[in-house]
Structure formats: C-alpha cells, structure tokens
VMD Tcl script that builds the backbone (N, CA, C; Angstrom):
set m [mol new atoms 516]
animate dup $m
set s [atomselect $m all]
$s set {name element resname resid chain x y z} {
  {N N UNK 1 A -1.232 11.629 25.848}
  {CA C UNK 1 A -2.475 11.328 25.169}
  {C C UNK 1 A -2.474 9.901 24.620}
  {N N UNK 2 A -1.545 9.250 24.343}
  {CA C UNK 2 A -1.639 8.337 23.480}
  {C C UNK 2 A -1.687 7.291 24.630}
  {N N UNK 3 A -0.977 7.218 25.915}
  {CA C UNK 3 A -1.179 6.272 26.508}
  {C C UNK 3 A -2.848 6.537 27.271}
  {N N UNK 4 A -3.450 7.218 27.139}
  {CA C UNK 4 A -4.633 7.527 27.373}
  {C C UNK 4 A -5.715 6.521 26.480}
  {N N UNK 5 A -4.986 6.760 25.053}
  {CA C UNK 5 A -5.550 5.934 24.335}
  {C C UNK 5 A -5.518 4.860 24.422}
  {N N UNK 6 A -4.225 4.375 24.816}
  {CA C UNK 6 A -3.794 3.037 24.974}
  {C C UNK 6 A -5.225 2.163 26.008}
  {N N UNK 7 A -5.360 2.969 27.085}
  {CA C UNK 7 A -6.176 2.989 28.050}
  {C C UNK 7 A -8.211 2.861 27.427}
  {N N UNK 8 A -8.391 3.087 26.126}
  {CA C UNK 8 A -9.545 3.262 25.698}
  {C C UNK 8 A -10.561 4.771 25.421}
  {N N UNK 9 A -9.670 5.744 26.009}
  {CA C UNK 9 A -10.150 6.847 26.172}
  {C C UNK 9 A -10.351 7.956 25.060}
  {N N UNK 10 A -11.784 7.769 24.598}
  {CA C UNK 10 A -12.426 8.285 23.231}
  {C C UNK 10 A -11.852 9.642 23.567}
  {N N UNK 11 A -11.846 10.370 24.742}
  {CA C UNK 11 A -11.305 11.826 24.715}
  {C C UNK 11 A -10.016 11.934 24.009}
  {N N UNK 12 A -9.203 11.427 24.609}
  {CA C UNK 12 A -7.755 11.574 24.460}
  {C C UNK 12 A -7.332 11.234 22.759}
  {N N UNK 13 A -8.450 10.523 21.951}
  {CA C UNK 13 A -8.431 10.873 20.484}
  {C C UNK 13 A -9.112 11.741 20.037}
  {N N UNK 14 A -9.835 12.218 20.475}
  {CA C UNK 14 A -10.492 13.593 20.070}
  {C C UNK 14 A -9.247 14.597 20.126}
  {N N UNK 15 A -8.793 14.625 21.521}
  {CA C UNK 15 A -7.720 15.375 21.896}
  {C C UNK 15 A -6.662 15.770 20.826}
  {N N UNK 16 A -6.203 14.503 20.550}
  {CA C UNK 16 A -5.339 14.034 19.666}
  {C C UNK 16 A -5.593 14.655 18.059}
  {N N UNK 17 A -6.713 14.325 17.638}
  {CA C UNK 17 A -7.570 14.696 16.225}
  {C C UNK 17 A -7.164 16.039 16.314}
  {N N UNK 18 A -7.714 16.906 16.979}
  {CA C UNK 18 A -7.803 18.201 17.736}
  {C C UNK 18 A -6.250 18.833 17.369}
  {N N UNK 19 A -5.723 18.473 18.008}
  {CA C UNK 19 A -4.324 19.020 17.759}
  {C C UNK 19 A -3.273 19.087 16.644}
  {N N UNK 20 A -3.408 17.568 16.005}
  {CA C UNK 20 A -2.534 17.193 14.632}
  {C C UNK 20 A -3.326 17.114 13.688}
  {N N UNK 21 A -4.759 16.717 13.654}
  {CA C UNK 21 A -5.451 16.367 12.489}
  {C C UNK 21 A -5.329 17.516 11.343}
  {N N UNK 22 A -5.198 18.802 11.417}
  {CA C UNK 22 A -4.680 19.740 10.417}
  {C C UNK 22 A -3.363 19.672 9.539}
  {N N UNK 23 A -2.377 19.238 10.649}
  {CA C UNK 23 A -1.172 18.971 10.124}
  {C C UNK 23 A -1.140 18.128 9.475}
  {N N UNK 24 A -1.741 16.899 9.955}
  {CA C UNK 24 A -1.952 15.672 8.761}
  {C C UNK 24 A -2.386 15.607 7.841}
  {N N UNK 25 A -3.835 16.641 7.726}
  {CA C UNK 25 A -4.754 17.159 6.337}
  {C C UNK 25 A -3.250 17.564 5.573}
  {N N UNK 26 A -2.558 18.599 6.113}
  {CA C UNK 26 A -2.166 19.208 5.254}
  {C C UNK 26 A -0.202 18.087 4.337}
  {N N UNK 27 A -0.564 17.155 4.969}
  {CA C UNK 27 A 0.583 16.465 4.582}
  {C C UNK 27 A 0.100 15.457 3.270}
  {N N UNK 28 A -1.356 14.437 3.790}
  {CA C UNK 28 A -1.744 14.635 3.132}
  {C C UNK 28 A -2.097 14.883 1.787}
  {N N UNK 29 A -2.777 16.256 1.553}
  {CA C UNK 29 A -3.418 17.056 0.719}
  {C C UNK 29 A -2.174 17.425 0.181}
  {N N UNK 30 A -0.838 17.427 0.194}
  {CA C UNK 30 A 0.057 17.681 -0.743}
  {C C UNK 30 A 0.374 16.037 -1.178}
  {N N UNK 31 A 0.398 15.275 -1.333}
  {CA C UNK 31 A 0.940 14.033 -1.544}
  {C C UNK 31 A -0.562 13.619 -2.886}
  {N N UNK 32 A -1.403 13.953 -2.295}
  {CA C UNK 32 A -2.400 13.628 -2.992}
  {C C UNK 32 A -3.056 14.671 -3.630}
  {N N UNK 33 A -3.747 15.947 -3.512}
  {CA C UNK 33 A -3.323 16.896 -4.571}
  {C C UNK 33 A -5.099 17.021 -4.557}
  {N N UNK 34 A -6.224 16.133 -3.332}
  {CA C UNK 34 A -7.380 16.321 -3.610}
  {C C UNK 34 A -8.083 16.501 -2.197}
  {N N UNK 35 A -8.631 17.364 -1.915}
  {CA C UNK 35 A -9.205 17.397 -0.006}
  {C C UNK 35 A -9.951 16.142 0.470}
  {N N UNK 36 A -10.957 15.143 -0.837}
  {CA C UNK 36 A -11.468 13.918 0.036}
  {C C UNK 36 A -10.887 13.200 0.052}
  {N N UNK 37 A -9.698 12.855 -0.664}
  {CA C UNK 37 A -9.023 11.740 -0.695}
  {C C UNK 37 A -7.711 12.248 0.177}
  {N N UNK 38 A -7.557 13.330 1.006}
  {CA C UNK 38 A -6.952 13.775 2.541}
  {C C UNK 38 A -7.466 13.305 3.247}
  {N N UNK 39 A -8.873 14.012 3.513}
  {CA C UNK 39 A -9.846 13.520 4.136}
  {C C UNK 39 A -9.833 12.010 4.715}
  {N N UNK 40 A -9.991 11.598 3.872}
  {CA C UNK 40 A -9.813 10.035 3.955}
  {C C UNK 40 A -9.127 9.420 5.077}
  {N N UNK 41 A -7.831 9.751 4.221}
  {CA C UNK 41 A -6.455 9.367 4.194}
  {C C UNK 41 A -6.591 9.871 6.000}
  {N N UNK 42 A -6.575 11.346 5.902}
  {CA C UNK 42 A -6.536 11.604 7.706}
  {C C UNK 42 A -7.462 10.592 8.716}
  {N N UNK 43 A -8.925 10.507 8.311}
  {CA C UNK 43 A -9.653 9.605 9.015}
  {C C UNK 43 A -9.346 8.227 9.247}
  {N N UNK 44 A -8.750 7.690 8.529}
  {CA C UNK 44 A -8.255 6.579 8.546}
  {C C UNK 44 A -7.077 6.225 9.532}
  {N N UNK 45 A -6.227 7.391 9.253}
  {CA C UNK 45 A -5.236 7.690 10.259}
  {C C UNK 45 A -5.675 7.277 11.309}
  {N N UNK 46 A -6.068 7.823 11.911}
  {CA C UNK 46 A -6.565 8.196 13.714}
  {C C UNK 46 A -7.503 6.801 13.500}
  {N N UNK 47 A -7.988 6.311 12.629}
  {CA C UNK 47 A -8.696 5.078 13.428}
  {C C UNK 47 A -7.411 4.177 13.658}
  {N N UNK 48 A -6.896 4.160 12.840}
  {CA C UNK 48 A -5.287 3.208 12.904}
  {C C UNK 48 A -4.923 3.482 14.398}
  {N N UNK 49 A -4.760 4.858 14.516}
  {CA C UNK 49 A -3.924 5.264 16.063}
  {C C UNK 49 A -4.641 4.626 16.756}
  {N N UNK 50 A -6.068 4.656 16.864}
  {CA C UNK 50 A -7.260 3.885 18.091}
  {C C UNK 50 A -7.056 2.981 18.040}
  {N N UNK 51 A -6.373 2.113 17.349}
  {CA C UNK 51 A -6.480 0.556 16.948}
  {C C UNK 51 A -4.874 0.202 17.476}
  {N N UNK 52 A -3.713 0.548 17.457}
  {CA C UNK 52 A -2.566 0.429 17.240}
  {C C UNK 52 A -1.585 0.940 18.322}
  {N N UNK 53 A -2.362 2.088 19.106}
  {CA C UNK 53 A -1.844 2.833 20.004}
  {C C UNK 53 A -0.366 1.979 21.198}
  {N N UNK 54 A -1.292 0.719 20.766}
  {CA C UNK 54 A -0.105 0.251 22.049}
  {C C UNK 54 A 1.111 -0.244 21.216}
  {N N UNK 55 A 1.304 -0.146 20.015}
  {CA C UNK 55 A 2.529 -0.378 19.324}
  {C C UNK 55 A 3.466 1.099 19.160}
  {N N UNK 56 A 2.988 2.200 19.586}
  {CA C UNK 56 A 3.209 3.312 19.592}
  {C C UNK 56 A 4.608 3.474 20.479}
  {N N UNK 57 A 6.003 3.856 19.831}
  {CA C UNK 57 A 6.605 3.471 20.894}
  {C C UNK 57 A 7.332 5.452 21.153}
  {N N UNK 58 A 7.523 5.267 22.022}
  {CA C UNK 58 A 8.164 6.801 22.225}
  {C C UNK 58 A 9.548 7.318 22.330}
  {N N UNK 59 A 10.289 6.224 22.201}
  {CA C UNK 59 A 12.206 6.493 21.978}
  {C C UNK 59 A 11.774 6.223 20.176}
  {N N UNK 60 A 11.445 5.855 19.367}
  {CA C UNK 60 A 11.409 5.785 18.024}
  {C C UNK 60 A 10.702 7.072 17.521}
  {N N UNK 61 A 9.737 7.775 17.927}
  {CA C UNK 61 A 9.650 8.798 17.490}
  {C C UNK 61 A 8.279 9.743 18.777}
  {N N UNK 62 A 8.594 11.038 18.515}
  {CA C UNK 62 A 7.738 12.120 18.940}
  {C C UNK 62 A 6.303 11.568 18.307}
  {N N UNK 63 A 4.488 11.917 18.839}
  {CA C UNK 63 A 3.621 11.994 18.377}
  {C C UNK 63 A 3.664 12.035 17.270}
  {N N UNK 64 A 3.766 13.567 17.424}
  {CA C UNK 64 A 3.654 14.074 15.882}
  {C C UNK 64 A 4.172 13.663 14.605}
  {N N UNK 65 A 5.827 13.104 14.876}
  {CA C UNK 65 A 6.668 12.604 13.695}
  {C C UNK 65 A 5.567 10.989 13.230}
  {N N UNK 66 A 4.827 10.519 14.488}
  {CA C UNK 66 A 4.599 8.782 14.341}
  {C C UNK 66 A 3.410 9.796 13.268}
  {N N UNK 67 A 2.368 10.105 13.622}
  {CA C UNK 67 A 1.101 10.702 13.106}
  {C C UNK 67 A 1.575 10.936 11.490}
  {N N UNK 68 A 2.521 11.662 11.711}
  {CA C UNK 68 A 2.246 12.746 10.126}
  {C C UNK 68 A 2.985 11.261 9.285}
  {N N UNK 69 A 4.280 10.998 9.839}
  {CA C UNK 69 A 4.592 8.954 8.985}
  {C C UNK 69 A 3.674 8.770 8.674}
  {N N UNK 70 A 2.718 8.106 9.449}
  {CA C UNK 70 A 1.461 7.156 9.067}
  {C C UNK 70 A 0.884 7.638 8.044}
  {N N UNK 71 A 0.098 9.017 8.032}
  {CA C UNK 71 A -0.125 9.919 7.147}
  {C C UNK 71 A -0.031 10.018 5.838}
  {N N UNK 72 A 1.289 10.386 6.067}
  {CA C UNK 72 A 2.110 10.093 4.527}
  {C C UNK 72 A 1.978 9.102 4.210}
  {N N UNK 73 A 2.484 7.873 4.780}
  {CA C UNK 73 A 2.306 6.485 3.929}
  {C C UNK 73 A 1.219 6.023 3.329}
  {N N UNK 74 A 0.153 6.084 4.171}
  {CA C UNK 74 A -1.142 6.271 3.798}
  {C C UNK 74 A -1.658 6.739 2.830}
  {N N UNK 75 A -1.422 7.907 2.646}
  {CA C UNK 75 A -1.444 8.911 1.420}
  {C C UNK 75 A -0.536 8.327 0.030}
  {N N UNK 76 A 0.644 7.670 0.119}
  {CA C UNK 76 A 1.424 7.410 -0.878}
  {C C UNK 76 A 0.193 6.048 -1.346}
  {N N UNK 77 A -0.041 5.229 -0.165}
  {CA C UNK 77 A -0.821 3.867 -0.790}
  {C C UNK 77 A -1.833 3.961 -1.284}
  {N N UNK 78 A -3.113 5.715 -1.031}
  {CA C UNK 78 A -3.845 5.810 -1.682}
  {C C UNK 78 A -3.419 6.118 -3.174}
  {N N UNK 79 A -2.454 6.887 -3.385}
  {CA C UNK 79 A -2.103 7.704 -4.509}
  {C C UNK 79 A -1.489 6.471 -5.704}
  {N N UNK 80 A -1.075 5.311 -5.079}
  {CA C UNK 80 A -0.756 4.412 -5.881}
  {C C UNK 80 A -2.244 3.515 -6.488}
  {N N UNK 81 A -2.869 3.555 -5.251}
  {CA C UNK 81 A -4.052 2.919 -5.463}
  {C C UNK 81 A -5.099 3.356 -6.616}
  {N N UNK 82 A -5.025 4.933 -6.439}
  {CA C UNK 82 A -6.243 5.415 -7.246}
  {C C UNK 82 A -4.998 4.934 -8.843}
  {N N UNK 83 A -3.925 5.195 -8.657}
  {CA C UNK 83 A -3.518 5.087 -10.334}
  {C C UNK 83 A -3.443 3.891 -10.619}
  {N N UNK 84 A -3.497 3.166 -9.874}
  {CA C UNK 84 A -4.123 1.132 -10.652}
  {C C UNK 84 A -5.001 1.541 -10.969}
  {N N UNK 85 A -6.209 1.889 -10.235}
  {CA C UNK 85 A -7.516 1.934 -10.545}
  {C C UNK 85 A -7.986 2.709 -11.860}
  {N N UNK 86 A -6.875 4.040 -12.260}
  {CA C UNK 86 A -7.482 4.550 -12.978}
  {C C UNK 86 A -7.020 4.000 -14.460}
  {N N UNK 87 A -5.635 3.327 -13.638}
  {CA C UNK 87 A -4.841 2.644 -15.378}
  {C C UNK 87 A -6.200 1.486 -15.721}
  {N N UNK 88 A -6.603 0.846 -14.637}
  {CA C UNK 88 A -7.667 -0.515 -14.610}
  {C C UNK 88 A -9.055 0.019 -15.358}
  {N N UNK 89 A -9.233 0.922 -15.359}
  {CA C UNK 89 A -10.681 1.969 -15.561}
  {C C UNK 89 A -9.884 2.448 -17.626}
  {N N UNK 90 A -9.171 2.550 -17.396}
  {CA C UNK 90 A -8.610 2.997 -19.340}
  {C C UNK 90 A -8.705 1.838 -19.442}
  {N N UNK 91 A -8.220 0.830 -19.550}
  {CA C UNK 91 A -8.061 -0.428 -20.093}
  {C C UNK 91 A -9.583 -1.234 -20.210}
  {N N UNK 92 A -10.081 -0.893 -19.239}
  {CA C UNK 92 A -11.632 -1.481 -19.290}
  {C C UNK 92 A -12.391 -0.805 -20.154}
  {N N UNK 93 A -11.997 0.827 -20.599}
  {CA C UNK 93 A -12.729 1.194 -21.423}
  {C C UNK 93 A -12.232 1.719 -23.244}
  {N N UNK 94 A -11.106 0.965 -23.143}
  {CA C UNK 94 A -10.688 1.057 -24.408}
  {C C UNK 94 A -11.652 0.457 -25.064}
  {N N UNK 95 A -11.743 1.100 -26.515}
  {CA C UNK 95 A -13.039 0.595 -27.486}
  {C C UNK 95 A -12.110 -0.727 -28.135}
  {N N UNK 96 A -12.926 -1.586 -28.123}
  {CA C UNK 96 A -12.687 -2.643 -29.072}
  {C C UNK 96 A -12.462 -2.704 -30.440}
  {N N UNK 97 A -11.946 -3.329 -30.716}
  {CA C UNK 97 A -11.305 -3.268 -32.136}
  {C C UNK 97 A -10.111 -2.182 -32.331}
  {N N UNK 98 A -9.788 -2.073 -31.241}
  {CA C UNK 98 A -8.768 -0.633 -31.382}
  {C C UNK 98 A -7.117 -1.084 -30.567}
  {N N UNK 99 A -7.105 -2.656 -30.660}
  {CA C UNK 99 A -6.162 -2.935 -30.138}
  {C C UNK 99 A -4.770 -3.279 -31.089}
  {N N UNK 100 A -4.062 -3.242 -29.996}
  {CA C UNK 100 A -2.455 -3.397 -30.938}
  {C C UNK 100 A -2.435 -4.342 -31.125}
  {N N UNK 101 A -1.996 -4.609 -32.514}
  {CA C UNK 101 A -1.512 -6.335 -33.121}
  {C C UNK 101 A 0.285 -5.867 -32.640}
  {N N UNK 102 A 0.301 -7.389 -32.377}
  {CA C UNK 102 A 1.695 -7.801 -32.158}
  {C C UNK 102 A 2.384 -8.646 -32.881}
  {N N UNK 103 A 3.243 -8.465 -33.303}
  {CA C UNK 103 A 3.897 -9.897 -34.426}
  {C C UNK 103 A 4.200 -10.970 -34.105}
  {N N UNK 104 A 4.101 -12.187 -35.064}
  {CA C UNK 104 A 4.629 -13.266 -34.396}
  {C C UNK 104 A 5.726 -13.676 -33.614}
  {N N UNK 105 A 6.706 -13.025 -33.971}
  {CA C UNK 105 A 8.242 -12.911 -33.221}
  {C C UNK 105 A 8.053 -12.358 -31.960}
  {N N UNK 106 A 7.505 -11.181 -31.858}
  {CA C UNK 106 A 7.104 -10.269 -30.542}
  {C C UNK 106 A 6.267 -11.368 -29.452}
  {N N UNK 107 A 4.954 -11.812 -30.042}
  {CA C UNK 107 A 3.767 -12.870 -29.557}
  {C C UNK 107 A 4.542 -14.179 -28.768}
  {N N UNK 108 A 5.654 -14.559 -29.574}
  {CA C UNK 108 A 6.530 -15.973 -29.113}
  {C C UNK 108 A 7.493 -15.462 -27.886}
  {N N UNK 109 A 7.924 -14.000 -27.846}
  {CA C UNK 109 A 9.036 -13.804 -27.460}
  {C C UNK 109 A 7.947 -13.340 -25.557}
  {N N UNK 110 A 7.047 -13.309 -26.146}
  {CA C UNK 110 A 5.862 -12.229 -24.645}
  {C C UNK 110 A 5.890 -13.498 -23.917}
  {N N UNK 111 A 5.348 -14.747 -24.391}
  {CA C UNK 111 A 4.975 -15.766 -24.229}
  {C C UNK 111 A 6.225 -16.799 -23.432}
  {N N UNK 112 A 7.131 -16.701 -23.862}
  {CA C UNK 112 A 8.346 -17.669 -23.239}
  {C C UNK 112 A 8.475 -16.195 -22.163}
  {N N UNK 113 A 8.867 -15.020 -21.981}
  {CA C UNK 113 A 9.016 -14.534 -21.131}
  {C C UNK 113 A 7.675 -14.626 -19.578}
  {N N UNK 114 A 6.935 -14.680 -19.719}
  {CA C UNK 114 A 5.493 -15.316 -19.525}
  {C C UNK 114 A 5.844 -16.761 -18.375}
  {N N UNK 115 A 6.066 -17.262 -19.428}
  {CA C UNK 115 A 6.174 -18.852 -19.109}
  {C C UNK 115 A 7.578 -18.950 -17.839}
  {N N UNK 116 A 8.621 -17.839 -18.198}
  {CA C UNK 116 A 9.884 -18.362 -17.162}
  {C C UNK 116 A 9.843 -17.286 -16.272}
  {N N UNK 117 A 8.717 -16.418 -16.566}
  {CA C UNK 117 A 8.064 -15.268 -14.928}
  {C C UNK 117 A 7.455 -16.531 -13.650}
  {N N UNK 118 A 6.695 -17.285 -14.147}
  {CA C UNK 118 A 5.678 -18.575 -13.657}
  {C C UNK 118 A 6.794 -19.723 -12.881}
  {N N UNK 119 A 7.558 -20.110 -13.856}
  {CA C UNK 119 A 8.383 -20.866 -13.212}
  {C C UNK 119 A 9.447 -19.781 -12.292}
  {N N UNK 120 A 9.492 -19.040 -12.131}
  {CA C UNK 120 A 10.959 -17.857 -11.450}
  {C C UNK 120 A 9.844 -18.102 -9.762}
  {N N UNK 121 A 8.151 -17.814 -10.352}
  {CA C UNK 121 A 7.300 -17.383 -8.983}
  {C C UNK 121 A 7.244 -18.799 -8.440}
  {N N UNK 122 A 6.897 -19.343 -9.398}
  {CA C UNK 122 A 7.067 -20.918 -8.584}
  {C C UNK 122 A 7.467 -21.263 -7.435}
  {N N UNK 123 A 9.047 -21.118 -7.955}
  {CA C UNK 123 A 10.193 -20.886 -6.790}
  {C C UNK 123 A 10.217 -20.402 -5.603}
  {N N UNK 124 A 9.545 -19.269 -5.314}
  {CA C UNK 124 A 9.592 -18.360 -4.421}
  {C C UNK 124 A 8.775 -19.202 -3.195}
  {N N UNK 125 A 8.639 -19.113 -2.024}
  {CA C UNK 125 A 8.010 -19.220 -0.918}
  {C C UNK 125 A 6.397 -19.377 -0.876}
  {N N UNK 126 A 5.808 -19.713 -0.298}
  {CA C UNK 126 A 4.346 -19.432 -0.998}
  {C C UNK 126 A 4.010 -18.125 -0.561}
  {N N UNK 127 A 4.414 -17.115 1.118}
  {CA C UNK 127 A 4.016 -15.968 1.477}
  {C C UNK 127 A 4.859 -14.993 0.450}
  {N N UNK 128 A 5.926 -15.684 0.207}
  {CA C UNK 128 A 6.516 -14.154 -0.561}
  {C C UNK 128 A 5.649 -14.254 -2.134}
  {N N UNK 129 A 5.519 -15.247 -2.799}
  {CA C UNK 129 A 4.411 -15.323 -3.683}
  {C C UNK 129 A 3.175 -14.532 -3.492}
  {N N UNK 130 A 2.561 -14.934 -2.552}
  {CA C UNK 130 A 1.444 -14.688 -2.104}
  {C C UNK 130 A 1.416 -13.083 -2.044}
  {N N UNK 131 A 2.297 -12.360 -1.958}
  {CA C UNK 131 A 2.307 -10.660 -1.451}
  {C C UNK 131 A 2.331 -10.339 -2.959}
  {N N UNK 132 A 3.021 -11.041 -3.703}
  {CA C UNK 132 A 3.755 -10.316 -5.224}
  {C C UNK 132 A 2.303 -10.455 -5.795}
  {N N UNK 133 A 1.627 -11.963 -6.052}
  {CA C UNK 133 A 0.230 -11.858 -6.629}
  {C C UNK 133 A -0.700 -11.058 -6.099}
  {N N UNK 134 A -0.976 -10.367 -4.945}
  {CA C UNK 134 A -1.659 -9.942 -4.455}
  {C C UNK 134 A -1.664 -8.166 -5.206}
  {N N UNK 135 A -0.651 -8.019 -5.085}
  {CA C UNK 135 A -0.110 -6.920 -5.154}
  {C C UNK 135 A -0.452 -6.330 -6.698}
  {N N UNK 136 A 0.453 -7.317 -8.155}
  {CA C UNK 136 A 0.301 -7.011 -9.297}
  {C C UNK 136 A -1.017 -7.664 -9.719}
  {N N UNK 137 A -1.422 -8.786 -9.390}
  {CA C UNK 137 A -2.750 -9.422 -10.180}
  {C C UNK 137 A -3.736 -8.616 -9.670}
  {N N UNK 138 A -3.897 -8.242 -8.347}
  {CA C UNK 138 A -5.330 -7.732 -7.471}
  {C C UNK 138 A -5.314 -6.508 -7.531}
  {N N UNK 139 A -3.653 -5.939 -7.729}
  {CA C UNK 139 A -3.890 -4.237 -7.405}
  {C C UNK 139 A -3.922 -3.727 -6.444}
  {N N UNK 140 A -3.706 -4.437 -5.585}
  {CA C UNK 140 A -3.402 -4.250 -3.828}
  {C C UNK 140 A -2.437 -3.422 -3.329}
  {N N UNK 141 A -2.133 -2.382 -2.568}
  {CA C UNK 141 A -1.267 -1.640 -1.740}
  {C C UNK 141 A -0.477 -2.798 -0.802}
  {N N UNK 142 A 0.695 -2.505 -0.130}
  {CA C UNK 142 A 1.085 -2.979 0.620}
  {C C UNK 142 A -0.105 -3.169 2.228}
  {N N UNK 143 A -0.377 -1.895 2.486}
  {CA C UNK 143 A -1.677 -1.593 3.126}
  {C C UNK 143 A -2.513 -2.735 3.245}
  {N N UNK 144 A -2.926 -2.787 2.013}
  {CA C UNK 144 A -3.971 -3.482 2.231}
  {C C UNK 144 A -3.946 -4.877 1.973}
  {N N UNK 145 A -2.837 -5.073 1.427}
  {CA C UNK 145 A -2.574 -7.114 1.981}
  {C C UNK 145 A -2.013 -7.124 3.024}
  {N N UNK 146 A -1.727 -6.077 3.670}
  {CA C UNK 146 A -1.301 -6.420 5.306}
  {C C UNK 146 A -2.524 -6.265 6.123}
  {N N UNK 147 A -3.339 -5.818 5.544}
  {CA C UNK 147 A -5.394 -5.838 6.397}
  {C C UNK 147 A -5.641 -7.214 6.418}
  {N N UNK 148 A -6.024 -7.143 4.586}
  {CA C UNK 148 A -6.597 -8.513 4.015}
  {C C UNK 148 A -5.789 -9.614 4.572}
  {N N UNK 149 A -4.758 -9.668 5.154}
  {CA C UNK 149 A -3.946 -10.733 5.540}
  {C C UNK 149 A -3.901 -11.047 6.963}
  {N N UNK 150 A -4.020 -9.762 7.634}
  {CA C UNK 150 A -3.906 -9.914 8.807}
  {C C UNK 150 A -2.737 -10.103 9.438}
  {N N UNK 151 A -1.919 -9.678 8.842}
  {CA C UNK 151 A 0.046 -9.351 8.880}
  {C C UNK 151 A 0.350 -8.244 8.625}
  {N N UNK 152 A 1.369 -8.275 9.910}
  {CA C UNK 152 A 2.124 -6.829 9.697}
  {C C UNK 152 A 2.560 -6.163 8.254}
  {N N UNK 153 A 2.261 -5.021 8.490}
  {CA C UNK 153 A 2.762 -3.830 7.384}
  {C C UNK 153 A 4.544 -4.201 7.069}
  {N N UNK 154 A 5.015 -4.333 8.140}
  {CA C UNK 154 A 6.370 -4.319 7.903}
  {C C UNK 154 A 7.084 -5.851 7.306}
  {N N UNK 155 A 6.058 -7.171 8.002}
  {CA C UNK 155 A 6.252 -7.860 7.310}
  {C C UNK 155 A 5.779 -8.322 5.312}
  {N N UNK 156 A 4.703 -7.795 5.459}
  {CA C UNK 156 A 4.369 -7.655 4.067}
  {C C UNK 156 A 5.296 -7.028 3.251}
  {N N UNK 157 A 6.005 -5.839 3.676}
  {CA C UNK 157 A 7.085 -5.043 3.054}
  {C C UNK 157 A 8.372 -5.983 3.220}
  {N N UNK 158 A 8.549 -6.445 4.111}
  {CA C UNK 158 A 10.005 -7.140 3.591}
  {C C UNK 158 A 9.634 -8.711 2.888}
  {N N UNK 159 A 8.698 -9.349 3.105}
  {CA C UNK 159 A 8.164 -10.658 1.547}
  {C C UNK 159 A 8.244 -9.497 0.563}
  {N N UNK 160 A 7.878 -8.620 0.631}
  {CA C UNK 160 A 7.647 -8.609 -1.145}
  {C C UNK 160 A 9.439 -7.828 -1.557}
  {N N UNK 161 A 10.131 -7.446 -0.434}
  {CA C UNK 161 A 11.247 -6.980 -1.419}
  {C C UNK 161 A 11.983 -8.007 -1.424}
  {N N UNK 162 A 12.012 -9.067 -0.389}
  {CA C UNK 162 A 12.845 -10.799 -0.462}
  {C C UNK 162 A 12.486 -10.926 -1.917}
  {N N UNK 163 A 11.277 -11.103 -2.003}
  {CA C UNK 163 A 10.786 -11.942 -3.055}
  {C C UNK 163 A 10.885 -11.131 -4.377}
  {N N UNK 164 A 11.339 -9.512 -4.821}
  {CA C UNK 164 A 11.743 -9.126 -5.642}
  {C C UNK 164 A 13.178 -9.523 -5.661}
  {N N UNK 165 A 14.107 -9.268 -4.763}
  {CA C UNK 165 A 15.474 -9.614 -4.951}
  {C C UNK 165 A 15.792 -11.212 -5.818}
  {N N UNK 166 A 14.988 -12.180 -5.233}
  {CA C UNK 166 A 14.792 -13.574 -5.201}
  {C C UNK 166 A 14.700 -13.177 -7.006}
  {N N UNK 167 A 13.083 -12.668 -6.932}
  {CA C UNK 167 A 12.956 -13.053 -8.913}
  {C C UNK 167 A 14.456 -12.990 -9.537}
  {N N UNK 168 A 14.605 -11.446 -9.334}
  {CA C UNK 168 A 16.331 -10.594 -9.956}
  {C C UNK 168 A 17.190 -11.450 -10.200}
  {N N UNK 169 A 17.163 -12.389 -9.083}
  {CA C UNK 169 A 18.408 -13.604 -9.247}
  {C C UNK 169 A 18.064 -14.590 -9.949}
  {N N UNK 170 A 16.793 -15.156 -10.039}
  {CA C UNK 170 A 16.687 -16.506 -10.762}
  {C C UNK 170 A 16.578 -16.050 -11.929}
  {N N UNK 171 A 15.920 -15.000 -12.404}
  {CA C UNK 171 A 15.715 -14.119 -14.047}
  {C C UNK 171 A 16.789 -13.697 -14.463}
  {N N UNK 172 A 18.189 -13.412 -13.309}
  {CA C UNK 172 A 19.238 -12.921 -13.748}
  {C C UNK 172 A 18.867 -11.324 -14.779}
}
mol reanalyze $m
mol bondsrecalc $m
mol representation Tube
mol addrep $m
C-alpha cells in the first residue's frame, strides 16, 4: 500500500486509513485523554503519510510500527502544545494586581541570571539558537519548527539537544 502511495494513489490511503486508522485513534486517545484532539492527531497522521510516503523505509520498520510512531509523537507534540497554551491562557488571565512581589536580592539575582542566559545563547550557532527561541519564546513543538522551517523533524531534534548540551557547558 504504501508504495502505492508513493505512486499517488488516493485508494491505497483510504486503504491504509481503513485498516490502521482505529489503531492509531486508539494510541492516540490514550496519550491524549480527548477523542478530537485523537481525531486530529490521527488526521494529520495520514496526511503526513500522503506527503512523506517515499521516506517510508521498510527494513526500519513494519507499516503499522511507522503509523502508530508517527501517531504517538504527534500526540505527545499535541499534548505538550495544548499545556503551553493552557499555562499561556492562566497567565493571560491572572487578575491584576494579584501579582507576586519579589525582593530586591531575588529581582538582582533573576536579572544577572537573565543577562548570562543571553550571553550563554549568544554563543550558540544561529540554527541551534534559532530552534531553542522558537521553541521557549513562541511555544512551538518540535513539529512545528520543523513545518515552520521547512527542516527535518530529526534535524530540529538534534539543534535543539546540541544546543541544550552546549548551554549546560557554558552555564556550567
């Protein structure tokens, strides 16, 4: 089926849908704990497969094992995603005037730590930079600065753990 796909053949993903798309709901719908945001997560899937098919390799894994992977990962990047969003959604709606004072000692000490995070990123590469800001300032999945970027998934994943190891060392 998949080299079918490879080939353009809308059947052979139907086919495909047809056969695993349950299994995937149901991988899924445990990772994430909600049927539209499975939903999703599955649909998305299979457009990936339509899109990707020819990277599909078959000594690395069975259909099914590549499908339900994708799946899952998918599912983990939504599940990270919705909890930025929802930490981003409290913070936007904390009432004003209801914030923590910090002391001056604390305020000086946030601030130089601050200041030698900036100079540590400095350092770094501009792509391995580029994944880390993307990631903590924007709220971005790995996923999806490898869309927005137009770079591999796998390369996005190894900049950003270079570029964690990298901070570790210059921050000591």
């Amino acid at each position: 089926m998949i080299d079918r796909i490879v080939r353009g053949e809308e059947s052979a993903l139907a086919e495909l849908y047809e056969r695993f798309a349950p299994r995937a709901f149901g991988v899924a719908r445990r990772v994430l704990r909600s049927d539209s945001d499975a939903e999703d997560v599955v649909q998305d899937t299979f457009i990936e497969i339509w899109r990707s098919a020819t990277r599909y390799d078959p000594r690395r894994a069975a259909p099914e094992r590549w499908i339900l992977t994708m799946t899952r990962t998918r599912a983990i990047d939504r599940l990270r995603q919705l909890g930025a969003r929802s930490r981003l959604q409290e913070n936007l709606g904390a009432q004003p005037g209801k914030e923590r004072t910090v002391a001056p000692d604390a305020f000086v000490e946030m601030n130089r730590d601050a200041k030698r995070l900036r100079e540590a990123l400095a350092k770094l590469p501009h792509e391995q930079r580029a994944v880390l800001e993307q990631a903590y300032d924007q709220g971005l999945t790995q996923s999806e600065i490898a869309e927005q970027t137009g770079t591999p998934l796998g390369t996005v994943k190894t900049r950003m753990r270079t570029a964690m190891i990298k901070l570790a060392d210059i921050l000591g």
